[in-house]
C-alpha positions in Angstrom: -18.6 42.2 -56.6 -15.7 43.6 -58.9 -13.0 42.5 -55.9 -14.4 38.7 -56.5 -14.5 38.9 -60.1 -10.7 40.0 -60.3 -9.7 37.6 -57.5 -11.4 34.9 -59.4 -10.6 36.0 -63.4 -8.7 33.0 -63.1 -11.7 30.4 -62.7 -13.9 29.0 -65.4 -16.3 26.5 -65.4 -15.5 22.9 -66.0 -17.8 20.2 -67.7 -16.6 16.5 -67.5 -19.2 14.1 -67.8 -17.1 11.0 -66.0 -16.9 13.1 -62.5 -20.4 13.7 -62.5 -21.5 12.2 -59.5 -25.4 13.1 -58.7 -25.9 12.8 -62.5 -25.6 11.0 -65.5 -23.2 11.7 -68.4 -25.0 14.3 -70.6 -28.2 14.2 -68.2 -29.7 17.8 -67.6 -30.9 18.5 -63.2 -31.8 21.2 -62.0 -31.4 22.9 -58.2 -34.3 25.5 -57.5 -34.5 27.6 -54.0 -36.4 30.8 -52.5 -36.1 32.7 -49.9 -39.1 33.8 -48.2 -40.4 38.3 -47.7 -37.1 39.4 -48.1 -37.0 42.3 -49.6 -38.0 45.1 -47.4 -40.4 47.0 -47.4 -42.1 45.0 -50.6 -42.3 41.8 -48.9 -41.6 39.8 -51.9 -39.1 36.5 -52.2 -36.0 36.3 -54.0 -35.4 33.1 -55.9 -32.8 31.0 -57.5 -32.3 28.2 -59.6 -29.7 26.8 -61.4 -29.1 24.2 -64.3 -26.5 21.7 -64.8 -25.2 19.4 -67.0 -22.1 17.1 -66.9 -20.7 18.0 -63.5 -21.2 22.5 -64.2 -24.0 24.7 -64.4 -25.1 25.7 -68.3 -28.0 28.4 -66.4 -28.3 30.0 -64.0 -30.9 32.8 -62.5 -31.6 35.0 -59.4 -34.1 37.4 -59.1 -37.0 39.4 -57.2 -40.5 37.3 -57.4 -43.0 39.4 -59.1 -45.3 37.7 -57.2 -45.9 38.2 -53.1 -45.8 34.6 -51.5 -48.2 34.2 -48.3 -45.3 31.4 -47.0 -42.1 29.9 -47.7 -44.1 27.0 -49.9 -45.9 29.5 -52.4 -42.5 31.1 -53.0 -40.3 27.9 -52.9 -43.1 27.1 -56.0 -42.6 30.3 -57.6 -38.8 28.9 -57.7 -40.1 25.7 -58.8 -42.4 27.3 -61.3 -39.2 29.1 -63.3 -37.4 26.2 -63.2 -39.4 24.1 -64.6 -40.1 26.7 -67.3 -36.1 26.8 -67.8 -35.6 23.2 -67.8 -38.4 22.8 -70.8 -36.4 25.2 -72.8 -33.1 23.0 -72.2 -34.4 20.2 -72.9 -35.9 21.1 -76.3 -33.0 22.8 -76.8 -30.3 19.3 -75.8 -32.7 17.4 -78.4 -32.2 20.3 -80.9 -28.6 19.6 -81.4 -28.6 15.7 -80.4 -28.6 15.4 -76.7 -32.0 14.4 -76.5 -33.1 13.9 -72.4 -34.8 10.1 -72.1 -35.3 11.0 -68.4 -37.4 13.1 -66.5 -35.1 16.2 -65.5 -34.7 15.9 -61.7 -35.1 19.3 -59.8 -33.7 19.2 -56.8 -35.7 20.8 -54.2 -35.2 21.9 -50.1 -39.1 22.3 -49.0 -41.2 19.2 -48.8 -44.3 21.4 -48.6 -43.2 23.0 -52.3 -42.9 19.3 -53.8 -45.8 17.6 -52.1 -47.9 20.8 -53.5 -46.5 20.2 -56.9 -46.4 16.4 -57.1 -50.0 16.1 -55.3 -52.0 19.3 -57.4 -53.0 19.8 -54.0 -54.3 24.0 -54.6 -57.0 24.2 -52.0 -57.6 26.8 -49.3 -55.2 29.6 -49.5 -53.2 27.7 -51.8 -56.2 27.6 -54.8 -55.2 31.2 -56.3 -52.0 29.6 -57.4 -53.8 26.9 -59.4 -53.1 28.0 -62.9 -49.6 28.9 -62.6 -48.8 26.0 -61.0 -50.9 23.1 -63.3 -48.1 23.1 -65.9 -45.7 21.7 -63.5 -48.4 19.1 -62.7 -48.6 18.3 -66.1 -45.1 18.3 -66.8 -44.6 15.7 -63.6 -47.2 13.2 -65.0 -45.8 13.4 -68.8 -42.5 12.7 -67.1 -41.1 15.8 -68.4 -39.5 16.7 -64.8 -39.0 15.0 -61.4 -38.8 16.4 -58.0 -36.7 15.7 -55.2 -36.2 16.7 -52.0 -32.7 17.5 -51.0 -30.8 18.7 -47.5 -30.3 22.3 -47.4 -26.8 22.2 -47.4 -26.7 20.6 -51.1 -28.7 23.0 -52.3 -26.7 25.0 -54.9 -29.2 27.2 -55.8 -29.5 28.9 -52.1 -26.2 30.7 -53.4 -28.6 33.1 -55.4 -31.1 33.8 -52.8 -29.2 36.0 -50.1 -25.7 36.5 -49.0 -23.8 33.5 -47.3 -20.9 32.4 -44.6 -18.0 32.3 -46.5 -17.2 28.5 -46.3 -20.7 27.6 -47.3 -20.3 30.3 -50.5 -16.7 28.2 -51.5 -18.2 25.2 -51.6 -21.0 25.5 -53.3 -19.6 27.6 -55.5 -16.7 25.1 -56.5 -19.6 22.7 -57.1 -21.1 25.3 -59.2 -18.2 25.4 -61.6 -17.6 22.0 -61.6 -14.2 22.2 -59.6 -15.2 19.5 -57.2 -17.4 16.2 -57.8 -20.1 16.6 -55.0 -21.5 19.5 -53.1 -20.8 18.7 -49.9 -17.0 18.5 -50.4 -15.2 20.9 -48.2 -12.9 23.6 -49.4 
């Protein structure tokens, strides 16, 4: 870690609205992404998300689920679940100081069973003890607060904060992360 840092003291992030490419001038998205019983011997998920605005992230977060998942869709929702928590805060905090969001905040997702769960309310089975953490995203999808949509994994810039990975992938989305280049899938 301290050998990247002083390779890259050099860096900094980078907003320009006009290169934004997936958004819109001054429009807040959102990437969110789990892994799955990663951390031995706990069993529990590590997840990721992170927030950006104007072509460069303005939040980020990784960290250890408190919650065990029983699959990859309960703890790609406990992702999607501290996202969307995140992106509430940003918004009320753009319209604080006059960037108010018109739009429902996109968060870009990799597991269709995570957003059909959340955009359907669909908590039965093994699913149902998830219920009440989940119904605020629900809500927050019908009061068009937030928007999911499913993306490839490779655009996913959140999977940078979910486990280690091959160097060329951790470039590029990390470029797309500062806002050095206009599109994630740009190569290095």
């Amino acid at each position: 870690v301290l050998r990247y840092v002083y390779c890259n003291r050099h860096r900094s992030i980078t907003y320009c609205a006009s290169r934004s490419t997936t958004l819109a001038p001054g429009q807040l998205g959102a990437y969110a992404d789990s892994s799955w019983a990663d951390v031995i011997p706990a069993c529990k998920s590590t997840y990721s998300y992170v927030l950006m605005l104007n072509n460069a992230a303005v939040s980020w977060r990784s960290a250890l689920s408190t919650t065990i998942a029983t699959s990859t869709a309960a703890a790609e929702l406990i992702a999607l679940c501290s996202c969307a928590q995140e992106v509430a805060w940003a918004r009320k905090f753009l319209s604080e100081i006059g960037f108010p969001q018109l739009s429902p905040t996109t968060i870009f997702e990799d597991t269709a069973a995570a957003k059909a769960i959340a955009e359907q309310s669909n908590f039965k089975g093994k699913n149902k003890h998830y219920e009440l953490r989940w119904q605020f995203i629900c809500e927050f999808i019908e009061r068009g607060i937030i928007r999911i949509e499913k993306i490839p994994r490779r655009l996913q810039l959140a999977d940078l904060g979910t486990g280690p990975r091959p160097y060329p992938d951790f470039i590029r989305l990390s470029r797309s992360i500062y806002g050095d280049d206009f599109s994630p899938e740009v190569q290095p």
